[in-house]
Biopython code that builds the backbone (N, CA, C, O; Angstrom):
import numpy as np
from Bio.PDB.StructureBuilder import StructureBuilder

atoms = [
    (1, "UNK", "N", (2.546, 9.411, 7.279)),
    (1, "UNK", "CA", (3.346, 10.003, 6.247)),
    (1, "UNK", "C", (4.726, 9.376, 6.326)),
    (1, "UNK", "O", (5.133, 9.101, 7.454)),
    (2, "UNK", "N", (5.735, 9.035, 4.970)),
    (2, "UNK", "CA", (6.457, 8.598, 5.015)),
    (2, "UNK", "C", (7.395, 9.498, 3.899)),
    (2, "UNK", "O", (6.880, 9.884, 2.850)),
    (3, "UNK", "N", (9.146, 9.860, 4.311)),
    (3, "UNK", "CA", (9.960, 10.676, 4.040)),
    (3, "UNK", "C", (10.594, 9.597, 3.304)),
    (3, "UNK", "O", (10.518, 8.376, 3.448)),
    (4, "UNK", "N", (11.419, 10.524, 2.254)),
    (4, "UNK", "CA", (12.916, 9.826, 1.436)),
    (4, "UNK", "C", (13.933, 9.978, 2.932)),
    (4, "UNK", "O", (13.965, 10.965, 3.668)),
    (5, "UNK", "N", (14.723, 8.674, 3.100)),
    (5, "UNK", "CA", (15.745, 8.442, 3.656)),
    (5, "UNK", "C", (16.444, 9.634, 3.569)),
    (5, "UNK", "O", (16.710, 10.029, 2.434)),
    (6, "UNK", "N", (17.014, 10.694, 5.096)),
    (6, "UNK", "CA", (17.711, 11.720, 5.235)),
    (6, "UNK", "C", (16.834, 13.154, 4.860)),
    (6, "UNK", "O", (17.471, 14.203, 4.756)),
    (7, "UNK", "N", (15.385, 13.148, 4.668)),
    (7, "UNK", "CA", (14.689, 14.501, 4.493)),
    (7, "UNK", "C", (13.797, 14.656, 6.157)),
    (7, "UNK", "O", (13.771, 13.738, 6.976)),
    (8, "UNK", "N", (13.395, 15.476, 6.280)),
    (8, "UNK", "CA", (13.149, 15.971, 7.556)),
    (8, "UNK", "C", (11.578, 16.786, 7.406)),
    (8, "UNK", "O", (11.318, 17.496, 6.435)),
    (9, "UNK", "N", (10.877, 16.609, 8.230)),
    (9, "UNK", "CA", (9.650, 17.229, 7.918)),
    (9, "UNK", "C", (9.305, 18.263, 9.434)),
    (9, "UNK", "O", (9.282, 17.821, 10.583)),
    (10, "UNK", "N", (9.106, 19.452, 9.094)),
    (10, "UNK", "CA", (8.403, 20.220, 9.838)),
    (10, "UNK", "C", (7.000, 20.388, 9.727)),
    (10, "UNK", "O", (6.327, 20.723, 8.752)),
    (11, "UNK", "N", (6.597, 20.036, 11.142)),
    (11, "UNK", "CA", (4.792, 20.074, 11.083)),
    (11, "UNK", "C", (4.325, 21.396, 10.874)),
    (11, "UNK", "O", (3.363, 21.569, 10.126)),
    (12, "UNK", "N", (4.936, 22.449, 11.492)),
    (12, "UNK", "CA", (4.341, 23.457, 11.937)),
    (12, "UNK", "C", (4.286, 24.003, 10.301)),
    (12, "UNK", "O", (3.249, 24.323, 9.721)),
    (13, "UNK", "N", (5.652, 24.027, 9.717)),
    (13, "UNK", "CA", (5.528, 24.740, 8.200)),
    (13, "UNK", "C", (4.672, 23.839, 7.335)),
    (13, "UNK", "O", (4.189, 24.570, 6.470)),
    (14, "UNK", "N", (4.301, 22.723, 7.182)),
    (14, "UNK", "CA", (3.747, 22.004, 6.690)),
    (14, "UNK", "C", (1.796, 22.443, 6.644)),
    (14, "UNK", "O", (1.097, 22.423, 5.631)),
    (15, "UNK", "N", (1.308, 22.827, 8.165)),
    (15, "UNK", "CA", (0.358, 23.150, 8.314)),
    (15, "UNK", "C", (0.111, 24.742, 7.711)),
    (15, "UNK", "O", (-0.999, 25.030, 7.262)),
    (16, "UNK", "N", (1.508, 26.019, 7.736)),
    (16, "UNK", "CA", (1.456, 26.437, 7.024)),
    (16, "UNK", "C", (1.468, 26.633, 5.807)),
    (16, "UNK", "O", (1.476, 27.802, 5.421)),
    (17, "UNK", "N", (1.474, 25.622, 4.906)),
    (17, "UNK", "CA", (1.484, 25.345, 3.694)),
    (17, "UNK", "C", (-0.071, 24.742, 3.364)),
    (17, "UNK", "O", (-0.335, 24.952, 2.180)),
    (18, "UNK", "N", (-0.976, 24.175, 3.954)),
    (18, "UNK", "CA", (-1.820, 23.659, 4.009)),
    (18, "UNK", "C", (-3.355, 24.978, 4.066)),
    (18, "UNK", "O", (-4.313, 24.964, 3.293)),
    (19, "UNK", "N", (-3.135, 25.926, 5.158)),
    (19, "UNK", "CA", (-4.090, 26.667, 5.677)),
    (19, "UNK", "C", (-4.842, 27.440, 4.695)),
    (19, "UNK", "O", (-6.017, 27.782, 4.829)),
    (20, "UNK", "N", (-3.923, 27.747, 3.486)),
    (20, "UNK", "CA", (-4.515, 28.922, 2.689)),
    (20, "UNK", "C", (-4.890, 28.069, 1.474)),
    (20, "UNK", "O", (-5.476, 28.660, 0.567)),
    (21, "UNK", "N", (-4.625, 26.704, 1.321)),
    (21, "UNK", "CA", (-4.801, 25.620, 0.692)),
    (21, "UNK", "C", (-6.410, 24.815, 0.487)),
    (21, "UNK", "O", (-7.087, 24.480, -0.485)),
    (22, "UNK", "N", (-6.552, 24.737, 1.939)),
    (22, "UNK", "CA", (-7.993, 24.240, 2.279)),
    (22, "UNK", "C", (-8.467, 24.411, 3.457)),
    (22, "UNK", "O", (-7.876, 24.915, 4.412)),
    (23, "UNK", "N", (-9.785, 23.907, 3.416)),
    (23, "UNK", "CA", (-10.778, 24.360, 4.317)),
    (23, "UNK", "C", (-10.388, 24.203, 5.950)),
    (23, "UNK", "O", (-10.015, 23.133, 6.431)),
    (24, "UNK", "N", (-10.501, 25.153, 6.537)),
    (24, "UNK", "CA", (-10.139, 24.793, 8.088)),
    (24, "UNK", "C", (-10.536, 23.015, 8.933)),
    (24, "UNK", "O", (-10.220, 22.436, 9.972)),
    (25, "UNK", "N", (-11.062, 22.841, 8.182)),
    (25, "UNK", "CA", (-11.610, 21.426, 8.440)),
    (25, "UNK", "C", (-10.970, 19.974, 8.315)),
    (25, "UNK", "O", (-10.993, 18.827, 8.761)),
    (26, "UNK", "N", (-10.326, 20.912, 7.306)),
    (26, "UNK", "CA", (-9.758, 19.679, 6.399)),
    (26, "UNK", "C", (-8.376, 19.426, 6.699)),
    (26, "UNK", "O", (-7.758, 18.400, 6.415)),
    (27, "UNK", "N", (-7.740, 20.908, 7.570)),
    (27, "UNK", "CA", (-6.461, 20.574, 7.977)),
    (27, "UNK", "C", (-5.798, 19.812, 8.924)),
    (27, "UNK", "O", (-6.190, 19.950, 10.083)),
    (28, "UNK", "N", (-4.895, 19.048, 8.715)),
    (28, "UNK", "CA", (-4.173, 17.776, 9.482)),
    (28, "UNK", "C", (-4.714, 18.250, 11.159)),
    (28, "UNK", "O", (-5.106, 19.404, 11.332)),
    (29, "UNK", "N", (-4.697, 17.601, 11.919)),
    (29, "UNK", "CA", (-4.262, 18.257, 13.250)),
    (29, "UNK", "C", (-3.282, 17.028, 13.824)),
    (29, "UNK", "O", (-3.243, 17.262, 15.032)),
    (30, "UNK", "N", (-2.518, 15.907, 13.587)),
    (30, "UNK", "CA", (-2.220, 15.148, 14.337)),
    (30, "UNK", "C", (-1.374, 14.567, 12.886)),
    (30, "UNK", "O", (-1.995, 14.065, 11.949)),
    (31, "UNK", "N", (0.450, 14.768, 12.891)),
    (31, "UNK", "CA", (1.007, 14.341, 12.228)),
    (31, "UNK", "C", (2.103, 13.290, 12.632)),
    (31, "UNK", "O", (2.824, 13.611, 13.576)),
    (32, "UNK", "N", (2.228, 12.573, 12.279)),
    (32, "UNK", "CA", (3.241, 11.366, 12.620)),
    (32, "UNK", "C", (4.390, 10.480, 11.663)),
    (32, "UNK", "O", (4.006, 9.331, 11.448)),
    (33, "UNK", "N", (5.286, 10.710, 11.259)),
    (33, "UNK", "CA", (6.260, 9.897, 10.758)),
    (33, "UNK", "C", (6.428, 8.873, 10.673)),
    (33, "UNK", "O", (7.036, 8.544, 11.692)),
    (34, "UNK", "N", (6.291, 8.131, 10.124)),
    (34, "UNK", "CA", (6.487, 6.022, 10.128)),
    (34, "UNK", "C", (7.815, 5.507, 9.372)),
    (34, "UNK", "O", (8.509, 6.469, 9.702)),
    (35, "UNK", "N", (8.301, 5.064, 8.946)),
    (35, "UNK", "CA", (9.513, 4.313, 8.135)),
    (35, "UNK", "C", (8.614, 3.614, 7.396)),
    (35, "UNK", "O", (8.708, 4.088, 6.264)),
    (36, "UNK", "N", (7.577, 2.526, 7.394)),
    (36, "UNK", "CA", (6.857, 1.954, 6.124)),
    (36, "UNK", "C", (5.584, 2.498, 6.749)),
    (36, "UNK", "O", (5.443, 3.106, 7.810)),
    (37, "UNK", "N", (4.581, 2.087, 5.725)),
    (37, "UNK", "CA", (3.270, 2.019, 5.910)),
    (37, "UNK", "C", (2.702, 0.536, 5.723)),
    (37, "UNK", "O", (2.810, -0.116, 4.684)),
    (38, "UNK", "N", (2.120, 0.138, 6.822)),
    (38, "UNK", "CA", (1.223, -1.003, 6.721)),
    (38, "UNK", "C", (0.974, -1.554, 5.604)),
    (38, "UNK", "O", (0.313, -0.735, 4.964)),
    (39, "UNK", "N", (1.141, -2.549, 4.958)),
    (39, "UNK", "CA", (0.100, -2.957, 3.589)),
    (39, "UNK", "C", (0.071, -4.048, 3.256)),
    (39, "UNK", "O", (0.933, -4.917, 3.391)),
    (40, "UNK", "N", (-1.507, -4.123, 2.521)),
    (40, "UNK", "CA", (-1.596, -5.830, 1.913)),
    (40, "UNK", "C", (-0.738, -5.901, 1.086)),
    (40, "UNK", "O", (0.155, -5.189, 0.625)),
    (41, "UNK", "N", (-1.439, -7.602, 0.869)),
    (41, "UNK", "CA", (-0.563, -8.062, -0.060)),
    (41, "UNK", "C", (-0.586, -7.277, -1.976)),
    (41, "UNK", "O", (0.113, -7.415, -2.979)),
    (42, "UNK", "N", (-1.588, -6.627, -1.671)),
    (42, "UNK", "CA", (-1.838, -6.120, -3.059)),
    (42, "UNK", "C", (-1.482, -4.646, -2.984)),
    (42, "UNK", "O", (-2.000, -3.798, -3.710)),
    (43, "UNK", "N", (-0.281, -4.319, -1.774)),
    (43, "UNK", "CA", (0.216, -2.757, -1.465)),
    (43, "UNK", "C", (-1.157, -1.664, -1.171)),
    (43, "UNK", "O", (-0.970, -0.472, -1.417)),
    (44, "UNK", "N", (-2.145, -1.989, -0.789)),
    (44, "UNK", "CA", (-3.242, -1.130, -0.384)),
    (44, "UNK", "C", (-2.431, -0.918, 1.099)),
    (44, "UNK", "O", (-1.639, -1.735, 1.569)),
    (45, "UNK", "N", (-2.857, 0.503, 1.780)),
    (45, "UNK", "CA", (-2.505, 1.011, 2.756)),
    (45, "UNK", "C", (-3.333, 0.509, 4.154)),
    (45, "UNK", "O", (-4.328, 1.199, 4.378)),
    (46, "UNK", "N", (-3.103, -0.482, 5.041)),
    (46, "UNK", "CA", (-3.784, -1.110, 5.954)),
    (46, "UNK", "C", (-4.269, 0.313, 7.023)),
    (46, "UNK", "O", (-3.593, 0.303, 8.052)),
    (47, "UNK", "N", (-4.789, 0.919, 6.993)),
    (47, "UNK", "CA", (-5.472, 2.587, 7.557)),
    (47, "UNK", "C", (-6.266, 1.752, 9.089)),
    (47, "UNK", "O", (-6.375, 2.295, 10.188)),
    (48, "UNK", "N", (-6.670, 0.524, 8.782)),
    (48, "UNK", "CA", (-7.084, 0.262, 10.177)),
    (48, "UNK", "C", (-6.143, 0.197, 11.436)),
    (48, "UNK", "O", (-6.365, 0.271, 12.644)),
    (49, "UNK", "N", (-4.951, 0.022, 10.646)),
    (49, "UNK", "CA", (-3.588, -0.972, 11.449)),
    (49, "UNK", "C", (-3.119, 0.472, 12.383)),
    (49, "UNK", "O", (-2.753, 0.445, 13.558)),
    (50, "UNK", "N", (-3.240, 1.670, 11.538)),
    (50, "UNK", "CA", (-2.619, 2.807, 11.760)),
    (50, "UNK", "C", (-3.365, 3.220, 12.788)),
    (50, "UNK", "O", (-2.857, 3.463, 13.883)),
    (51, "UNK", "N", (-5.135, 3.389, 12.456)),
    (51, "UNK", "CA", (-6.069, 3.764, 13.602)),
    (51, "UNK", "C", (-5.569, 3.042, 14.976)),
    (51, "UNK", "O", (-5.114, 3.708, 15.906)),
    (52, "UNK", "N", (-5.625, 2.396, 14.998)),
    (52, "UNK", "CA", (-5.570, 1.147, 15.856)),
    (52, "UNK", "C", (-4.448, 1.677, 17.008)),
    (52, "UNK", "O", (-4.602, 1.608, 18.228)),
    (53, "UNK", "N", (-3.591, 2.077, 16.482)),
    (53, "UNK", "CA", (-2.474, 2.856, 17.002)),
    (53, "UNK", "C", (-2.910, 3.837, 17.975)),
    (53, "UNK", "O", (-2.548, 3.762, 19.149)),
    (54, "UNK", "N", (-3.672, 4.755, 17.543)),
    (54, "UNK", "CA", (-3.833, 5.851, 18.016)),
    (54, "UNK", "C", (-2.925, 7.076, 17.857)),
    (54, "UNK", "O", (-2.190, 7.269, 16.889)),
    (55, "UNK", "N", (-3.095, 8.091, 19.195)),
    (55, "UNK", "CA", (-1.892, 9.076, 19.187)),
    (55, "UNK", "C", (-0.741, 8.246, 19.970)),
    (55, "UNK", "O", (-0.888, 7.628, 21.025)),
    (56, "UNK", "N", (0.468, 8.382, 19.181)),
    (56, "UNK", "CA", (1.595, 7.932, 19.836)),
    (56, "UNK", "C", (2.120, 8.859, 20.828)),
    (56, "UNK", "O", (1.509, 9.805, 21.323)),
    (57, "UNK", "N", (3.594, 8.408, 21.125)),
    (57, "UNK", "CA", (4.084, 9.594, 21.929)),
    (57, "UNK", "C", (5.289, 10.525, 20.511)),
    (57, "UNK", "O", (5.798, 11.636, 20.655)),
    (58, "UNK", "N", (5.387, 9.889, 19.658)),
    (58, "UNK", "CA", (5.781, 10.740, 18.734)),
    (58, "UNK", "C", (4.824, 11.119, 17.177)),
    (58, "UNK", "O", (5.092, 11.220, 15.980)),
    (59, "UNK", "N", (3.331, 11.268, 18.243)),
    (59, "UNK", "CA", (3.148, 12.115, 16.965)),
    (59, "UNK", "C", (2.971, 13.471, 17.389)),
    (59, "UNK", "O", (3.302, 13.777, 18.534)),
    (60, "UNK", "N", (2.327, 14.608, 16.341)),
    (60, "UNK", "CA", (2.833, 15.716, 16.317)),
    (60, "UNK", "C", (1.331, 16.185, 16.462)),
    (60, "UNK", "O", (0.542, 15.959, 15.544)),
    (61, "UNK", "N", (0.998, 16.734, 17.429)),
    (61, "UNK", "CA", (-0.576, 17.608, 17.769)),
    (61, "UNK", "C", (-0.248, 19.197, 17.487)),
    (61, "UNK", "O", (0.546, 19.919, 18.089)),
    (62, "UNK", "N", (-1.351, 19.598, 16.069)),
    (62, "UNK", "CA", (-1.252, 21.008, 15.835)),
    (62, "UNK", "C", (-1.588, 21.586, 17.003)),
    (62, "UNK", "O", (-0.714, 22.193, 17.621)),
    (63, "UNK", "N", (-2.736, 21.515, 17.447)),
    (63, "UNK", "CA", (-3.395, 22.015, 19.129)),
    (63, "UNK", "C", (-2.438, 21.680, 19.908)),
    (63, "UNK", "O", (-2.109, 22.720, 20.478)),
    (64, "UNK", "N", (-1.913, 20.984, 20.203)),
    (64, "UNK", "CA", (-0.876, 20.824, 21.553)),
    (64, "UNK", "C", (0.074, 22.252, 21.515)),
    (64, "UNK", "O", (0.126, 23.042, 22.458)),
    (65, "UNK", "N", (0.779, 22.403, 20.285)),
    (65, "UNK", "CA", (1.521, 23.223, 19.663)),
    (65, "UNK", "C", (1.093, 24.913, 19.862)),
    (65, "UNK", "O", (1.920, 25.803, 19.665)),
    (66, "UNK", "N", (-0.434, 25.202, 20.312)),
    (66, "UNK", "CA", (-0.923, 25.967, 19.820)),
    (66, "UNK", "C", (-1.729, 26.651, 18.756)),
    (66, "UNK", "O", (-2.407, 27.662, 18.941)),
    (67, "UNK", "N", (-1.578, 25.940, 17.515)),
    (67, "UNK", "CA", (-1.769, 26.276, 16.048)),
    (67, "UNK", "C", (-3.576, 26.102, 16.085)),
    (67, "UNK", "O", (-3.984, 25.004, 15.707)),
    (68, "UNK", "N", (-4.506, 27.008, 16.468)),
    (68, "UNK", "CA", (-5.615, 26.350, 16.631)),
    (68, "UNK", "C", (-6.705, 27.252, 15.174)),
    (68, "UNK", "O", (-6.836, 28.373, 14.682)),
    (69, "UNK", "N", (-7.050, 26.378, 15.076)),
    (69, "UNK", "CA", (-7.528, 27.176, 13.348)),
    (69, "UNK", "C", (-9.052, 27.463, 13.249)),
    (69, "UNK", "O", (-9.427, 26.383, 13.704)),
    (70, "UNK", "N", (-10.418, 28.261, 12.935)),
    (70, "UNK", "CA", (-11.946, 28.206, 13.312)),
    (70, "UNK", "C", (-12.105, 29.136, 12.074)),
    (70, "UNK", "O", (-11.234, 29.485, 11.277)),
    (71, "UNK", "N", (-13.263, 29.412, 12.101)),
    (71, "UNK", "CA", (-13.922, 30.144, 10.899)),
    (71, "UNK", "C", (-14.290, 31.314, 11.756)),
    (71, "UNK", "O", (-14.771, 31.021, 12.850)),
    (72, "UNK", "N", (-14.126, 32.860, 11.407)),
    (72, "UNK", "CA", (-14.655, 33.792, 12.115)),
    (72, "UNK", "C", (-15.919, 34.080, 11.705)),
    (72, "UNK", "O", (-16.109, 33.306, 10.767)),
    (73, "UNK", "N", (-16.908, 34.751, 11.863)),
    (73, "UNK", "CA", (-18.207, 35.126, 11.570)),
    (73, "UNK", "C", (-18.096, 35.422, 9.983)),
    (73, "UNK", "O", (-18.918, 34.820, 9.292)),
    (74, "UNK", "N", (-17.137, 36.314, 9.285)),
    (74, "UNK", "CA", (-17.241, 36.806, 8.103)),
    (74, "UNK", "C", (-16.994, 35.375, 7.338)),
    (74, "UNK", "O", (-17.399, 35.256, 6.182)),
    (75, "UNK", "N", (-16.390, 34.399, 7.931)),
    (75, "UNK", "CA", (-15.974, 33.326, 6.989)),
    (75, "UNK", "C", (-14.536, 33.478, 6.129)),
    (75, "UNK", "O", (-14.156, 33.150, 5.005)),
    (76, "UNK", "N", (-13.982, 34.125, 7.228)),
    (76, "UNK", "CA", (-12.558, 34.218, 6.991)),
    (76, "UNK", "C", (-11.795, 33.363, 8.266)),
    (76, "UNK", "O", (-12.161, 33.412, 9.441)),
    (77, "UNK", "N", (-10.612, 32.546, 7.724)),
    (77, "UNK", "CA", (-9.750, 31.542, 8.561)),
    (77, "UNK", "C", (-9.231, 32.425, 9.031)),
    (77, "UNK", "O", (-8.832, 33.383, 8.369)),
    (78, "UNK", "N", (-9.092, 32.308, 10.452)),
    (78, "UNK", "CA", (-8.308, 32.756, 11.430)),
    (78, "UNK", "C", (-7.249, 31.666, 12.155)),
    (78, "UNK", "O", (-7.529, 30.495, 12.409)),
    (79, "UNK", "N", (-5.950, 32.338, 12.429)),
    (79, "UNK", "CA", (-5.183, 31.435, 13.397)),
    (79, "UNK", "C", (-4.756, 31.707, 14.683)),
    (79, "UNK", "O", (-4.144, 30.853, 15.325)),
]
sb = StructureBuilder()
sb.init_structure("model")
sb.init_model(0)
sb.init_chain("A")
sb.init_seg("    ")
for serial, (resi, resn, name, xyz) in enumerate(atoms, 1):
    if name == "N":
        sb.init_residue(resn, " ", resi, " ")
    sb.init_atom(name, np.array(xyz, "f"), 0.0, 1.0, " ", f" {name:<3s}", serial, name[0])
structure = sb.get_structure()
C-alpha cells in the first residue's frame, strides 16, 4: 500500500474498517507501507517483486497485534 506524501495510516483502524466489510478470510493480516510500488514498463504492479520480500521488519502483523478474527459456530465474526 502506498500513501499521499504526509498522510499516515493506522493498521489497527484500517482492519476495523474492513471486518464488518468482508469475509473473515478476506481480511488483510500483514500490512506494509512502501514509497513506490514495483512496476513494468507498462505500470502493471510487479506482485512477485513484493512476494519475494516477504515479512519485513516494518510490516504490520494483525496477529502479532492480537487482532485475531474466526467464524463462531452460528456464523457470526468474532474478534
Amino acid at each position: 500500500m502506498s500513501l499521499v506524501e504526509g498522510q499516515s495510516l493506522d493498521p489497527a483502524k484500517l482492519i476495523g474498517f474492513l471486518v464488518p466489510r468482508m469475509a473473515h478470510f478476506m481480511v488483510l493480516r500483514y500490512i506494509r507501507v512502501v514509497p513506490d510500488l514495483p512496476k513494468t514498463p507498462t505500470q502493471k504492479v510487479q506482485r512477485h517483486l513484493l512476494r519475494s520480500e516477504g515479512i519485513t521488519s516494518d510490516t504490520w502483523d494483525r496477529e502479532k497485534t492480537g487482532i485475531r478474527l474466526k467464524r463462531d459456530r452460528v456464523g457470526q465474526l468474532s474478534s
